[in-house]
Backbone as CSV, one residue per row, in Angstrom:
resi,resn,N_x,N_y,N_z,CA_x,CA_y,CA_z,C_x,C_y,C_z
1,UNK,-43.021,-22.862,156.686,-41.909,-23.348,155.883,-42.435,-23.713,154.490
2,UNK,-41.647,-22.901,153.380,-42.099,-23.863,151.694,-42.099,-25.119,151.911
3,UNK,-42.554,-25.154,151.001,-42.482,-26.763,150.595,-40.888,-27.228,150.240
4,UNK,-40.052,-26.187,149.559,-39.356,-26.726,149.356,-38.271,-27.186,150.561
5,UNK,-38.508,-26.454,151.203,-37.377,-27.008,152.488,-38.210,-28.032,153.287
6,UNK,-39.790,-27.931,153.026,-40.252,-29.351,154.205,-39.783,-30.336,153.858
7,UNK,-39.423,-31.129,154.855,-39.245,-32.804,154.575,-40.438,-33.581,154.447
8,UNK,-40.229,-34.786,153.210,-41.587,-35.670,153.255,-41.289,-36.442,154.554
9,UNK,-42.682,-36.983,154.514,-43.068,-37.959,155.709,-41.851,-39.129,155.595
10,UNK,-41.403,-39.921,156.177,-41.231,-40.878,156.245,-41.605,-41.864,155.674
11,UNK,-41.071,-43.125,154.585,-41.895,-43.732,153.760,-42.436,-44.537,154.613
12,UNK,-43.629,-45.192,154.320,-44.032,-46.236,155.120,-44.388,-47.677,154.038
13,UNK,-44.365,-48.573,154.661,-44.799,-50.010,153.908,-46.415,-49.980,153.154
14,UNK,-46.721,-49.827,152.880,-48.161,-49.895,151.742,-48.425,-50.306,151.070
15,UNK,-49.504,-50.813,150.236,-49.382,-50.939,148.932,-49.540,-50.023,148.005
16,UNK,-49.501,-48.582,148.559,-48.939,-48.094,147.375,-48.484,-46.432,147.758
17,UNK,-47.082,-46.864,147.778,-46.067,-46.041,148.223,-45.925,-44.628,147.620
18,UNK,-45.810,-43.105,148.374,-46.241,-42.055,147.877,-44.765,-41.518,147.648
19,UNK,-44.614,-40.514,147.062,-43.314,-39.461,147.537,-44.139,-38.276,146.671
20,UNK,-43.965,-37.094,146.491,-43.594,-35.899,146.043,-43.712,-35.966,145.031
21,UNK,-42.843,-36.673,144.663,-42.273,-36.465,142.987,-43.705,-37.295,142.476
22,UNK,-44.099,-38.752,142.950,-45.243,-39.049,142.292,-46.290,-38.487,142.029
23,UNK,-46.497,-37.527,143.364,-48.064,-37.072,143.525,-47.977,-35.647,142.149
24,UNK,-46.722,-35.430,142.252,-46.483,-34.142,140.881,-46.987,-34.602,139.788
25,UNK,-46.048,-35.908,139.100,-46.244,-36.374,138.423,-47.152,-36.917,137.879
26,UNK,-48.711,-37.824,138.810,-49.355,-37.931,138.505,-50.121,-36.530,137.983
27,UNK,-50.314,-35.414,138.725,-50.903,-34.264,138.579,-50.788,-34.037,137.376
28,UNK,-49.550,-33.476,136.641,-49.190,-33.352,135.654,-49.612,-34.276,134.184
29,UNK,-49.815,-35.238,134.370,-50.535,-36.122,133.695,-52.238,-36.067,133.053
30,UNK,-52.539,-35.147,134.576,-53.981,-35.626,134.558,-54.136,-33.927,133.623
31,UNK,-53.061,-32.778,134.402,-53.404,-31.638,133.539,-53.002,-31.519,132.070
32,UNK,-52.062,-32.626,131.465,-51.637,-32.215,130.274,-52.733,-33.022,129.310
33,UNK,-53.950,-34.110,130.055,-55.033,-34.393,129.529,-56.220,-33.680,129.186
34,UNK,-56.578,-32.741,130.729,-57.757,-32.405,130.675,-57.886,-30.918,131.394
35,UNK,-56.499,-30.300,131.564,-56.166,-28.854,131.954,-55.877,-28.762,133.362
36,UNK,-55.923,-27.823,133.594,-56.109,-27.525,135.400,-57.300,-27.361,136.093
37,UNK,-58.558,-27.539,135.392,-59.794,-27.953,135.943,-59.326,-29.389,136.422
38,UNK,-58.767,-30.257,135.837,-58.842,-31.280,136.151,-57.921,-31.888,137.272
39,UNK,-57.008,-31.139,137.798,-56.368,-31.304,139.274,-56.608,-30.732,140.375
40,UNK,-56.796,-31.573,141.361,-57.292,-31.747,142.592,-56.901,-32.662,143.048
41,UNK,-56.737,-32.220,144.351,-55.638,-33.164,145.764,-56.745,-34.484,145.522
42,UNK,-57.695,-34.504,145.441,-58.575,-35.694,145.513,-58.699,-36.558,144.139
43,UNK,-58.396,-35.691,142.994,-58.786,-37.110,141.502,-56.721,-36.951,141.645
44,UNK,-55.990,-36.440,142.326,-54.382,-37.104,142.063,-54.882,-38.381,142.855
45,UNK,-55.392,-38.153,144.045,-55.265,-39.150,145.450,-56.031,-40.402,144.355
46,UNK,-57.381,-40.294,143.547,-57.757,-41.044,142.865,-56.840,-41.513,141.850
47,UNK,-56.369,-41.358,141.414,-55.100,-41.575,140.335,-54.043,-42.253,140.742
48,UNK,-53.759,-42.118,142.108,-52.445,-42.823,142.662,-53.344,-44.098,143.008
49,UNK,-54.576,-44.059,143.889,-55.353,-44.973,144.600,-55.034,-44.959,146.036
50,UNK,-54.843,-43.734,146.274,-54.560,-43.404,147.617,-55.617,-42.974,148.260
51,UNK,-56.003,-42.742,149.646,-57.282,-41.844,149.898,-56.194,-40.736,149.840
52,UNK,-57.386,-39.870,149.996,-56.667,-38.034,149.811,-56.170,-37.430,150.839
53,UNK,-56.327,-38.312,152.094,-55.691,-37.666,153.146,-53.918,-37.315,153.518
54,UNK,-54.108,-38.697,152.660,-52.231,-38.982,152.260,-51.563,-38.024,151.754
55,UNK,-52.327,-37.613,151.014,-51.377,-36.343,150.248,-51.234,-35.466,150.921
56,UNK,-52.269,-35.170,151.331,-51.622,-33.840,153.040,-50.254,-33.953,153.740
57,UNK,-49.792,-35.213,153.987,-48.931,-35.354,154.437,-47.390,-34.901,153.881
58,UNK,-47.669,-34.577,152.504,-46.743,-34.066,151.628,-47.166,-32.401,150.607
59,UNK,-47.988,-32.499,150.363,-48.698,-31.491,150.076,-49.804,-30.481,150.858
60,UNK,-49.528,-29.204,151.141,-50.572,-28.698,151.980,-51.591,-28.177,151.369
61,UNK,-51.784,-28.033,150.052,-52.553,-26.997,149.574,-52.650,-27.778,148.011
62,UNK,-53.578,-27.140,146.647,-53.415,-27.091,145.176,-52.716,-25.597,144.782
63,UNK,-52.151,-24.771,145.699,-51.172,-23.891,145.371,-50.021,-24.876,144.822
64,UNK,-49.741,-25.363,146.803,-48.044,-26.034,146.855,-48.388,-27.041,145.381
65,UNK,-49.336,-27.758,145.317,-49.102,-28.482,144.163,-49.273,-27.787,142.775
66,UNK,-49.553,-26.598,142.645,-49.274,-25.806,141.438,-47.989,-25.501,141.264
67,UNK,-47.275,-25.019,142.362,-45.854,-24.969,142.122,-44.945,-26.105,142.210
68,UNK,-44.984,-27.169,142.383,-44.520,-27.877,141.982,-44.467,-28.713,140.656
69,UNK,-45.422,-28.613,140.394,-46.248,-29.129,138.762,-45.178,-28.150,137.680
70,UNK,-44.735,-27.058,138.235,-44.182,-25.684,137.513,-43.095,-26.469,137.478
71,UNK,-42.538,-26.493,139.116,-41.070,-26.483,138.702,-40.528,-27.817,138.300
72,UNK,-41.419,-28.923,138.184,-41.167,-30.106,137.660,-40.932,-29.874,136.343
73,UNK,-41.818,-28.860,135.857,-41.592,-28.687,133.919,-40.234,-27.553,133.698
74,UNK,-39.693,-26.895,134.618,-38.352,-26.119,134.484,-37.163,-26.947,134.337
75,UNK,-37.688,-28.233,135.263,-36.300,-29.106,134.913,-36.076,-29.446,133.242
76,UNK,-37.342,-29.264,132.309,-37.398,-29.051,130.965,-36.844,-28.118,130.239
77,UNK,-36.675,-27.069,130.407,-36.218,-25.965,130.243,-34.607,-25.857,130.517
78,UNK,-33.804,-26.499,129.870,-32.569,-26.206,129.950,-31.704,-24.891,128.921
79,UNK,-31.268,-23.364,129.041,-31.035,-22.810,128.548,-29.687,-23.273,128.277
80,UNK,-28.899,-22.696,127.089,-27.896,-23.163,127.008,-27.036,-22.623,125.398
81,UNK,-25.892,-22.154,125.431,-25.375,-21.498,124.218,-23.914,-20.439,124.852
82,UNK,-23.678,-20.054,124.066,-22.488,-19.078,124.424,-22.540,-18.207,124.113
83,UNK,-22.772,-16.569,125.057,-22.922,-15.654,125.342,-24.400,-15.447,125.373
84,UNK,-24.501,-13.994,126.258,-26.233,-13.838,126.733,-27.309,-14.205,125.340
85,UNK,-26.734,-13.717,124.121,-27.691,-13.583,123.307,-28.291,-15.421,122.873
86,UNK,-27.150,-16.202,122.810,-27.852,-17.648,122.470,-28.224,-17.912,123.557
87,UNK,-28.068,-17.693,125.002,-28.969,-18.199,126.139,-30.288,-17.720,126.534
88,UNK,-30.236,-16.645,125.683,-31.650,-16.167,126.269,-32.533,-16.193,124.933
89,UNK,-32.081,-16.823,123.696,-32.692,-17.291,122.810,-33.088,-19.099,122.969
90,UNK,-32.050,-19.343,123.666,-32.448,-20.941,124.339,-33.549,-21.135,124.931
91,UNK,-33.484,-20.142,125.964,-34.556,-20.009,127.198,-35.605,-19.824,126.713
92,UNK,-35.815,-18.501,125.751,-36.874,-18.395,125.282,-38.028,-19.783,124.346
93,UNK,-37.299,-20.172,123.750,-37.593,-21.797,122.576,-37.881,-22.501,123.392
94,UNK,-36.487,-22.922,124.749,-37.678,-24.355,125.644,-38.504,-23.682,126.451
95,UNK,-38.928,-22.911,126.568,-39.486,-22.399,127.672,-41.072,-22.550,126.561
96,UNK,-40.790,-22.226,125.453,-42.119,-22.622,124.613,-42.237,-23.955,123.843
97,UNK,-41.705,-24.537,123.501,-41.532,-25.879,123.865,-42.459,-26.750,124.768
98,UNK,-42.124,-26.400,126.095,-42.669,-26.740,127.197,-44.137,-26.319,127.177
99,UNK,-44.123,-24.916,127.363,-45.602,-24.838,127.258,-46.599,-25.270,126.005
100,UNK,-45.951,-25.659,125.013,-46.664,-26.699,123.892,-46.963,-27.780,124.546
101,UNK,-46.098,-28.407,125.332,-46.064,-29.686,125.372,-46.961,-29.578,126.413
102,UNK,-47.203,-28.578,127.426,-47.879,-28.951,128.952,-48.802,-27.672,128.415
103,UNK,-50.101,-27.608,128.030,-50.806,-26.061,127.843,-50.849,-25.693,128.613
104,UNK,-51.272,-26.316,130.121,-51.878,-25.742,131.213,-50.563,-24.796,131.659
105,UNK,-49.163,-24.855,131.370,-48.201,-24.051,132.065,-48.443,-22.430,131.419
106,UNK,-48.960,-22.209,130.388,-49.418,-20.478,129.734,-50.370,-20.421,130.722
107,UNK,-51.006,-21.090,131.518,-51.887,-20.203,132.375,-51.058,-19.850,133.672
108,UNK,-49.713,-20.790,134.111,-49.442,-20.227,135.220,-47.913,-19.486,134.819
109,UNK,-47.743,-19.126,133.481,-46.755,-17.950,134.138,-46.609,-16.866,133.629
110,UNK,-45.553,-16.073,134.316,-46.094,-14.913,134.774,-46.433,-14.622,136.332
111,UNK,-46.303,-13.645,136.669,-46.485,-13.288,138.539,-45.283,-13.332,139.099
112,UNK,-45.564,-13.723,140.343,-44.583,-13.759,141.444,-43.947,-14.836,140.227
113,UNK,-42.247,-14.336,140.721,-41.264,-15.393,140.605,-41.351,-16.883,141.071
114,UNK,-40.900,-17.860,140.285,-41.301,-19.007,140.736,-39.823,-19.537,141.215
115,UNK,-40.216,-20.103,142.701,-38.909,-20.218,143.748,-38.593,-21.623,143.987
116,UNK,-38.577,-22.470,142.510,-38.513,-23.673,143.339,-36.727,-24.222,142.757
117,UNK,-36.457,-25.438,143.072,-34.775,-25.373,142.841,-34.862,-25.642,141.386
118,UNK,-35.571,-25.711,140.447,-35.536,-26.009,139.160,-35.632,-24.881,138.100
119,UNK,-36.323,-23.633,138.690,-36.726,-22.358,138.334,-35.010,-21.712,139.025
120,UNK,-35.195,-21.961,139.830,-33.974,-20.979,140.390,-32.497,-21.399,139.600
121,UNK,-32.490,-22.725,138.859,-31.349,-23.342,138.390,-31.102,-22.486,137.263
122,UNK,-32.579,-22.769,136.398,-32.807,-21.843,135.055,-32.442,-20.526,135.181
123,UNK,-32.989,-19.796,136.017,-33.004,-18.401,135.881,-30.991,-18.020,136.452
124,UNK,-30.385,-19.070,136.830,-29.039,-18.297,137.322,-28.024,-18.801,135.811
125,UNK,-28.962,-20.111,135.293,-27.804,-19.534,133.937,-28.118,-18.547,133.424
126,UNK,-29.761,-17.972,132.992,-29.924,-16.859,132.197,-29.015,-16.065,133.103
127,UNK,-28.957,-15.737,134.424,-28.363,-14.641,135.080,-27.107,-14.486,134.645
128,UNK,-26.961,-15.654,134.735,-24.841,-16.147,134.476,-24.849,-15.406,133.390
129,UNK,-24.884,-15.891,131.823,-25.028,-15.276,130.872,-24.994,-14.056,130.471
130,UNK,-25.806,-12.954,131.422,-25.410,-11.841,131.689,-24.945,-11.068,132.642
131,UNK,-23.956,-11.648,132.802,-22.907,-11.138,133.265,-22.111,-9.753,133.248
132,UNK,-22.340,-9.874,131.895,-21.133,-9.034,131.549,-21.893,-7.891,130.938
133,UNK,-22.913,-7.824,132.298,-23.840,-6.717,131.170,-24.721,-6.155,132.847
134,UNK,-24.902,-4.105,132.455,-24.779,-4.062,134.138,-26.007,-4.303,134.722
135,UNK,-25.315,-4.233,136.187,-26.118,-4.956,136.854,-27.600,-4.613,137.263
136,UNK,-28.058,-3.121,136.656,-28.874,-2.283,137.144,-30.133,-2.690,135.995
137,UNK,-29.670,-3.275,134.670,-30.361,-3.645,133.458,-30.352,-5.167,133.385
138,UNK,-29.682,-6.227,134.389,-29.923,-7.534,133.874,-31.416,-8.056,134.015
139,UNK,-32.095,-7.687,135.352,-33.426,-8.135,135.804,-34.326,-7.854,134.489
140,UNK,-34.384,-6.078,134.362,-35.312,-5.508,133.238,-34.996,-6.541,131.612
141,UNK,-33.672,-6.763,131.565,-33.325,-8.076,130.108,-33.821,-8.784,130.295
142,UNK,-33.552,-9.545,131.374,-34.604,-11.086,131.537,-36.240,-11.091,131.509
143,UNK,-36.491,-9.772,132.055,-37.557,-9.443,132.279,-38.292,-9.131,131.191
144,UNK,-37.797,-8.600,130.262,-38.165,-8.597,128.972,-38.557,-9.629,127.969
145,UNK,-37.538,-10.353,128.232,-37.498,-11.708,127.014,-38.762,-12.646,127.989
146,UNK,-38.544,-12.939,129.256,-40.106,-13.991,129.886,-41.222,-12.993,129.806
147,UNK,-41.582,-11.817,129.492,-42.454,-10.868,128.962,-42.920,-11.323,127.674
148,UNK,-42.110,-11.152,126.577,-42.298,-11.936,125.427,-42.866,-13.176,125.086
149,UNK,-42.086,-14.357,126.329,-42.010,-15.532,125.430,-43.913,-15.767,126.232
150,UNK,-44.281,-15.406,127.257,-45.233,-14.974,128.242,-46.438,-14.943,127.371
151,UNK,-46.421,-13.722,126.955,-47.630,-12.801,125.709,-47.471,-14.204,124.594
152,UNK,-46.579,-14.168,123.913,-46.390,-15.340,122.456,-46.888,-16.666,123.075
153,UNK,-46.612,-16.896,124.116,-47.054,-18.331,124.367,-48.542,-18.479,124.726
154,UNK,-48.791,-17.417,125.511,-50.526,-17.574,125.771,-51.332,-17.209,124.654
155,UNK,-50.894,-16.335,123.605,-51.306,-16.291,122.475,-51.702,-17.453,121.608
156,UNK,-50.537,-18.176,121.639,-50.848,-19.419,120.461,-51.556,-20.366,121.451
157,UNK,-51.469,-20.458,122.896,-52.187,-21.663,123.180,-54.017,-21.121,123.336
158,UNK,-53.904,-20.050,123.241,-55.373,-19.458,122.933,-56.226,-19.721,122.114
159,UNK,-54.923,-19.940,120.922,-55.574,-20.353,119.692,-55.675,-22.015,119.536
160,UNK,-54.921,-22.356,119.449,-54.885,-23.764,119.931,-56.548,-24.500,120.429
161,UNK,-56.914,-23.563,121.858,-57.717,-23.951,122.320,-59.328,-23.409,121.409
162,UNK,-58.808,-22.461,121.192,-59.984,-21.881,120.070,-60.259,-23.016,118.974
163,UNK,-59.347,-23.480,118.639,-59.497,-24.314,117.084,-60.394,-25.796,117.869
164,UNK,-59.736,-26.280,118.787,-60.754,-27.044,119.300,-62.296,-26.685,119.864
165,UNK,-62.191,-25.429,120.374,-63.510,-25.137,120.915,-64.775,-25.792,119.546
166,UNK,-64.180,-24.728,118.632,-65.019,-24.414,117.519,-64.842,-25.133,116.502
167,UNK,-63.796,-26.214,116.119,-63.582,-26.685,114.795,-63.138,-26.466,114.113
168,UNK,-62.455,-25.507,114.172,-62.120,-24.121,112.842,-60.427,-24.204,113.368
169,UNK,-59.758,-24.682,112.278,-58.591,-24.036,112.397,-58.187,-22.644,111.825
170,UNK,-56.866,-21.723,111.706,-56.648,-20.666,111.619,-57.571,-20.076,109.928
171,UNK,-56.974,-21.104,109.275,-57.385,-20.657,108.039,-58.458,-20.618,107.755
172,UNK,-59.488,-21.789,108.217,-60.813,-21.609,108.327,-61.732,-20.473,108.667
173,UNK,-60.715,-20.239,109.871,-61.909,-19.035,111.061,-61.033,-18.030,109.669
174,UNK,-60.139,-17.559,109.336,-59.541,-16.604,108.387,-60.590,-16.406,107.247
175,UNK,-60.858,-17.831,106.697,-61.916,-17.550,104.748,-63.306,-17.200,105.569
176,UNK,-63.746,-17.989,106.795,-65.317,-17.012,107.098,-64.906,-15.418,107.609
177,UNK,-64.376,-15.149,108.172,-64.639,-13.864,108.208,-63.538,-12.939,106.920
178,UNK,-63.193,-13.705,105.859,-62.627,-12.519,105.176,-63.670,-11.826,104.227
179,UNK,-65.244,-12.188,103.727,-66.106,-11.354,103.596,-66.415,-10.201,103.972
180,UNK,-66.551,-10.162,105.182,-66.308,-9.317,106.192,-65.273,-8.094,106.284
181,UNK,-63.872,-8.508,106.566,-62.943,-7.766,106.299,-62.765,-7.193,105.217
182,UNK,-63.313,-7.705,103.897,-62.914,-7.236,102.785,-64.264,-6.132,102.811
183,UNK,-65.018,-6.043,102.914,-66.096,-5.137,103.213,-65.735,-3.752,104.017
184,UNK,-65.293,-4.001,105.167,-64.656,-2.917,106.213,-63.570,-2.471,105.642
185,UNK,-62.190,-3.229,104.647,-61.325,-2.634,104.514,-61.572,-1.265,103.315
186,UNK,-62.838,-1.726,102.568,-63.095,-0.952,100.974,-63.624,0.514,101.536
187,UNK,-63.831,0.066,102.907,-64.338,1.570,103.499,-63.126,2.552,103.539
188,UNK,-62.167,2.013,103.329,-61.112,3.182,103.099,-60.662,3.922,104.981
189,UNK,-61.484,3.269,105.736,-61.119,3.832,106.961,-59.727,3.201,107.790
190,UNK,-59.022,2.290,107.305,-58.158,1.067,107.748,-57.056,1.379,107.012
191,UNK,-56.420,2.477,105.852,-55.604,2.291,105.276,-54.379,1.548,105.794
192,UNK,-53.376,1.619,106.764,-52.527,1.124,107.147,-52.600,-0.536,107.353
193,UNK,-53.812,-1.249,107.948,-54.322,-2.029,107.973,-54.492,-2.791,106.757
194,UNK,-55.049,-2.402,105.985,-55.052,-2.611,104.773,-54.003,-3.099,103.931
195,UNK,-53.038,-2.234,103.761,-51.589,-2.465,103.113,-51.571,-3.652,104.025
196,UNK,-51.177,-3.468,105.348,-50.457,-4.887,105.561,-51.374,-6.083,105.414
197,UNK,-52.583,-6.542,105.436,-53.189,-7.476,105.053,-52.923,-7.757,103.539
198,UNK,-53.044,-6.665,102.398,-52.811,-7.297,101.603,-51.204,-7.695,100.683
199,UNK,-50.021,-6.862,101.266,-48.665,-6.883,101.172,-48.004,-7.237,102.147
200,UNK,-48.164,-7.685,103.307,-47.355,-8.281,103.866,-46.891,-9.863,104.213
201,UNK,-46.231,-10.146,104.492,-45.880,-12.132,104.525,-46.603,-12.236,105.766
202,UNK,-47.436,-13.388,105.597,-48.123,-14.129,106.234,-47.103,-15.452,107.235
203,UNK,-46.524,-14.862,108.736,-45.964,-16.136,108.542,-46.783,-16.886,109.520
204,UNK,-45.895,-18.295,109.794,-46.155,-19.149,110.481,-46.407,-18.808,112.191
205,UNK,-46.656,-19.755,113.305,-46.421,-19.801,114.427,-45.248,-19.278,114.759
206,UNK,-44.447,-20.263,114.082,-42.899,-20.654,114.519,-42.057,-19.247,114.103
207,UNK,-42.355,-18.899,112.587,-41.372,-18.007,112.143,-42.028,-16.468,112.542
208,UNK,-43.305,-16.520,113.051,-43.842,-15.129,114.040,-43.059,-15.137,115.418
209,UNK,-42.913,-16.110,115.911,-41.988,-15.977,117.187,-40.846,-15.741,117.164
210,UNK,-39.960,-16.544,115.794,-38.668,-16.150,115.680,-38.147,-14.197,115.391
211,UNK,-39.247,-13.794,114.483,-38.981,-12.830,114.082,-39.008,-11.764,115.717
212,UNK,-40.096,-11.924,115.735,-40.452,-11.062,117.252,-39.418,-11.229,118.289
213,UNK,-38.573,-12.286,118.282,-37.660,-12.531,119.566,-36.236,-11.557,119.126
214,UNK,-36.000,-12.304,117.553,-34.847,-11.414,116.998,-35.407,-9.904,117.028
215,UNK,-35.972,-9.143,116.782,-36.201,-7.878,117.458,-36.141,-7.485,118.573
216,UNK,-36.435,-8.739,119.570,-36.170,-7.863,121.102,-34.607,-8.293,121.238
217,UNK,-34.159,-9.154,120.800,-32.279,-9.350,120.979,-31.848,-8.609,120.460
218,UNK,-32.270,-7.923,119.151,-31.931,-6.805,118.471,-31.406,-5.564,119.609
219,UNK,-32.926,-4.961,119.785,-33.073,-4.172,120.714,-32.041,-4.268,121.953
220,UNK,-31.893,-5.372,122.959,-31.021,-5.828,124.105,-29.858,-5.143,123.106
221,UNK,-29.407,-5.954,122.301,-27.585,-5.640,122.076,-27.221,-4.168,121.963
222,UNK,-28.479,-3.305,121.300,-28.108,-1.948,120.971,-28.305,-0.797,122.168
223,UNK,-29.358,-1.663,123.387,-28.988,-0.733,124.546,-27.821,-1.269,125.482
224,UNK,-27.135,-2.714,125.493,-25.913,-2.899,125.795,-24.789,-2.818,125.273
225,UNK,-24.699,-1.914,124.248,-23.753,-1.673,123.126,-23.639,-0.074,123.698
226,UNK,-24.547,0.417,124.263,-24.789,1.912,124.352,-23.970,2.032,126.062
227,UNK,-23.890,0.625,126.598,-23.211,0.767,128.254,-21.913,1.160,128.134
């Protein structure tokens, strides 16, 4: 049986009373500090001040508690707007949002569908939303845009983590190696490359994601325009 249909234990008198939702919660805490190296059924059990056996009783595994850690952050993720195109521009924003706020969530998604009642809430408004659009192309739409926001989000938290590794934020790591580049580009072997490094807009995080999303909504309306 999932987790989600097991029942917790029974509370009992203690001094220090467990449920589900805590043992998530603490988890979540400890990963939005120090990543997902840093959770384990044993430093949560340390964190609550529980021994670790306790948590068995609610948790079977650091899977079940990976997916729950997930779908605790979906209840974040509220899509929301009128018609498919502002909902799945919603979805897309908190859905990165979230993974700003929690890094460790760019490492878990992606894969199997995530089945918990908070994921499943999300994904039936995106569904709702398209509705009116057939039924043989809604999966591959959705599928598209968490493709996107997927790639864009592990991207920037890559970098993110890069700038701490090394010290160097974007622009930094950019002026040491533009010696370099400017060397390789004079070779004349990069033309295309070239032009756009030196004529094209440089944008932001924010306005690289916007642009890239409005192209794939682009795209969506003109093959559901074509139904």
């Amino acid at each position: 049986m999932l987790v989600w249909e097991r029942p917790e234990p029974p509370e009992r008198p203690t001094p220090a009373p467990l449920s589900r939702d805590r043992i998530v919660r603490a988890a979540i805490v400890l990963a939005d500090a120090d990543g997902l190296d840093a959770v384990s059924l044993r430093k949560v059990a340390t964190a609550l001040d529980v021994g670790p056996m306790r948590l068995y009783g609610y948790i079977d595994s650091k899977e079940e508690l990976l997916d729950l850690m997930v779908d605790a952050v979906y209840a974040e993720i509220r899509p929301a707007g009128d018609g498919w195109r502002e909902v799945l521009r919603s979805h897309a924003e908190a859905t990165r949002r979230a993974a700003h706020q929690h890094e460790w969530l760019a490492d878990l998604l992606g894969g199997r569908p995530q089945l918990g009642p908070n994921a499943l809430a999300n994904g039936e408004t995106v569904l709702t939303a398209l509705g009116g659009v057939d039924v043989d192309a809604v999966m591959p739409v959705a599928g598209a845009v968490n493709a996107y926001v997927t790639g864009a989000v592990r991207r920037e938290i890559a970098e993110r983590r890069a700038e701490r590794a090394t010290g160097m934020d974007q622009q930094r790591w950019q002026a040491s190696r533009g010696p370099y580049l400017v060397r390789t580009l004079a070779t004349g072997r990069f033309p295309a490359l070239e032009r756009v490094v030196r004529d094209a807009a440089h944008h932001d995080a924010d306005e690289t994601f916007r642009i890239g999303l409005d192209c794939l909504l682009d795209g969506i309306a003109a093959r559901i325009a074509k139904e």
